[in-house]
N, C-alpha and C positions, 0 to 999 in steps of 0.2 A: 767253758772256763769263764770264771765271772773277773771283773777287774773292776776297781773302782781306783779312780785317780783322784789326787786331793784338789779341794776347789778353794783356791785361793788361801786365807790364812784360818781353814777349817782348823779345828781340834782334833787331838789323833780318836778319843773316842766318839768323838761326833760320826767319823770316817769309820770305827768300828762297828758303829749301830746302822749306818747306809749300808756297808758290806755285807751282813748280819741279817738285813733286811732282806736285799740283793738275795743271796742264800735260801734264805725261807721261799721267799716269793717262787725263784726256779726251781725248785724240788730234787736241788741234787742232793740235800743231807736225805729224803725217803727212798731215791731211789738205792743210794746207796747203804743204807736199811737193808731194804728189803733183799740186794744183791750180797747180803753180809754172810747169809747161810745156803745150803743147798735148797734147793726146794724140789721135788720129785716132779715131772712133766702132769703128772696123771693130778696130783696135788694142787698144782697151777690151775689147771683146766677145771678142776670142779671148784675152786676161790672166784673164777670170771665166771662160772655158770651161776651159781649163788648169786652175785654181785647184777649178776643179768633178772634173773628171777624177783630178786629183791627192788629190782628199779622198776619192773613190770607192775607187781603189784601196787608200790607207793602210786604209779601213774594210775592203775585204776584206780584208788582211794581218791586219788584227786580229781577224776571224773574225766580223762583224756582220751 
């Protein structure tokens, strides 16, 4: 849960753009994306094996 309290005699959108921030930075608006539709197990599993495969190779590209 993210909270932001006001600082002093902030501006309320000054305080919506820190909140806002807040947000992005923690990843609850993607994870709750991604928790928006079904997604099959077997579906999941080949998204992180691609995402593995694709990290392998950039690291060979880059000589690692």
């Amino acid at each position: 849960m993210i909270e932001i309290k006001k600082k002093g005699n902030e501006r309320l959108d000054v305080m919506i753009r820190r909140f806002n921030r807040e947000v992005q930075q923690s990843g609850v608006l993607t994870v709750a994306k991604e928790k928006r539709y079904f997604e099959k197990p077997a579906n999941r599993r080949k998204v992180k094996e691609s995402a593995l495969r694709r990290n392998r190779i950039q690291a060979i590209k880059r000589g690692y």
